[in-house]
Backbone bond lengths (Angstrom), bond angles and torsions (degrees), N, CA, C in turn:
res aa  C-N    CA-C-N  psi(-1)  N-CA   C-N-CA  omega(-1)  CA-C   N-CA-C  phi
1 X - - - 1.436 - - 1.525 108.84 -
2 X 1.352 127.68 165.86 1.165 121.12 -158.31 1.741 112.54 -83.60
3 X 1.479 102.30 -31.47 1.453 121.19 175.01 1.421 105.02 -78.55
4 X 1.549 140.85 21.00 1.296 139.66 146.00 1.978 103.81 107.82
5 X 1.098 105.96 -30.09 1.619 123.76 -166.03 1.721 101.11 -55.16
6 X 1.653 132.19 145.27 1.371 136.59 -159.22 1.349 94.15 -119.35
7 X 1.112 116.51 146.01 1.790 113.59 -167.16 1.342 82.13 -136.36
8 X 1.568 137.68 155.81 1.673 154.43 107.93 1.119 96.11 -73.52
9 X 1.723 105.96 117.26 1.538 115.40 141.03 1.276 115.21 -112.85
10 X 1.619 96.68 -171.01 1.664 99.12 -172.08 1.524 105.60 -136.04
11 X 1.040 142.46 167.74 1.815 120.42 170.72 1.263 101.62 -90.35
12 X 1.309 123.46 140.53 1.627 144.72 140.60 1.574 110.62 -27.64
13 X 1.198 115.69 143.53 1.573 124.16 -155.42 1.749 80.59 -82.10
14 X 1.195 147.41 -26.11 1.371 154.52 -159.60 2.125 90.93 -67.14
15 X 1.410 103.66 -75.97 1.156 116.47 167.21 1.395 131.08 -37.39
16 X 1.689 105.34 -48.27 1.844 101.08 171.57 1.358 115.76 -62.40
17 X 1.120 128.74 -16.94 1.210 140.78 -138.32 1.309 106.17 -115.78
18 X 1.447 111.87 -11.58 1.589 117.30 174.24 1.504 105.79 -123.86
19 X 1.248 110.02 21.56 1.829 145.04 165.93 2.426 79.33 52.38
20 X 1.241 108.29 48.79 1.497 91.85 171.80 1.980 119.26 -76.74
21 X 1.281 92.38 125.16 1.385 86.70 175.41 1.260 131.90 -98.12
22 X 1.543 127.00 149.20 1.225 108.44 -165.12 1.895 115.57 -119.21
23 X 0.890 138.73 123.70 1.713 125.83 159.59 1.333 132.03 -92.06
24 X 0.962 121.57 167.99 1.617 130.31 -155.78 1.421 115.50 -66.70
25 X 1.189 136.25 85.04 1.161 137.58 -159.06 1.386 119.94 134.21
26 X 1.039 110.11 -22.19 1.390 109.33 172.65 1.485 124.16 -60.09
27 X 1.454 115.17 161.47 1.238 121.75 -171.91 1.494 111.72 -88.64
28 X 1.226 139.75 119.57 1.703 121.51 178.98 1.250 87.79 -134.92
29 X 1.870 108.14 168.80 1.497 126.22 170.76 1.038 108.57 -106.89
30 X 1.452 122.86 128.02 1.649 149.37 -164.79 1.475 116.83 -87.14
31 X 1.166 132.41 117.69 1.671 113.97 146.29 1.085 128.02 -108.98
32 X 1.393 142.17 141.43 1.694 128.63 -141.99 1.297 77.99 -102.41
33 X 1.673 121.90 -165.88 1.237 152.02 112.75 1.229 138.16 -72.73
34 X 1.259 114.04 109.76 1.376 125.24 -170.57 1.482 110.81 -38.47
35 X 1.045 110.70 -66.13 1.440 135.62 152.52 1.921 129.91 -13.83
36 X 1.408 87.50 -57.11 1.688 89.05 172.49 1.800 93.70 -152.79
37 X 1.291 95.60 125.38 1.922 101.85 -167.46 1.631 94.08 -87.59
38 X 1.584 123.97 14.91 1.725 108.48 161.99 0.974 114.66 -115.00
39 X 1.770 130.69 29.05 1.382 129.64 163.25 1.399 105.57 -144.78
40 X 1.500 110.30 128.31 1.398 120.36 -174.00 1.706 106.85 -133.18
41 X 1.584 102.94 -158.74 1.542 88.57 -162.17 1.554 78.36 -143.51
42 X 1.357 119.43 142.12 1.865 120.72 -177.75 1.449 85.67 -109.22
43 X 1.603 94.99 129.17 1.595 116.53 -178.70 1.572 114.51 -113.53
44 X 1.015 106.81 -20.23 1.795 119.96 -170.77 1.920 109.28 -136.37
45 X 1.365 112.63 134.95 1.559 90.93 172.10 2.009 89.23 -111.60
46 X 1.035 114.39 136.78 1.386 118.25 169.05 1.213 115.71 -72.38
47 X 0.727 149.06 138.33 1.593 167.55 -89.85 1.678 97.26 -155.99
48 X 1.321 133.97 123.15 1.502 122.76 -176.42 1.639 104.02 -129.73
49 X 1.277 93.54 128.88 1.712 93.35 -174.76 1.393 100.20 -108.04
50 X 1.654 122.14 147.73 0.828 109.06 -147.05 1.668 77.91 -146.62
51 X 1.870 114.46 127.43 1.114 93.63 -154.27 2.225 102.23 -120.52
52 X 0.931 85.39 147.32 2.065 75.59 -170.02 1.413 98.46 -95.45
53 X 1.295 124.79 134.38 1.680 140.20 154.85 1.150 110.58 -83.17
């Protein structure tokens, strides 16, 4: 995260389910746990365009 903090997530049954895969760097959308702010659940993967000059 950008403020330094280490998260475990897990994918959202939405995501397994569309077999999305993810690699190291990628951008995804997070939801924490209220409960414990170092395990969350990735609900969205953001989409990265990547542009050639």
């Amino acid at each position: 995260m950008p403020n330094g903090h280490h998260i475990v997530a897990h994918l959202a049954s939405k995501l397994r389910l569309a077999f999305v895969k993810l690699d190291i760097g990628d951008r995804v959308k997070v939801t924490m746990s209220p409960f414990d702010l170092s395990k969350g659940t990735i609900i969205e993967h953001i989409a990265s365009w990547k542009h050639e000059s």
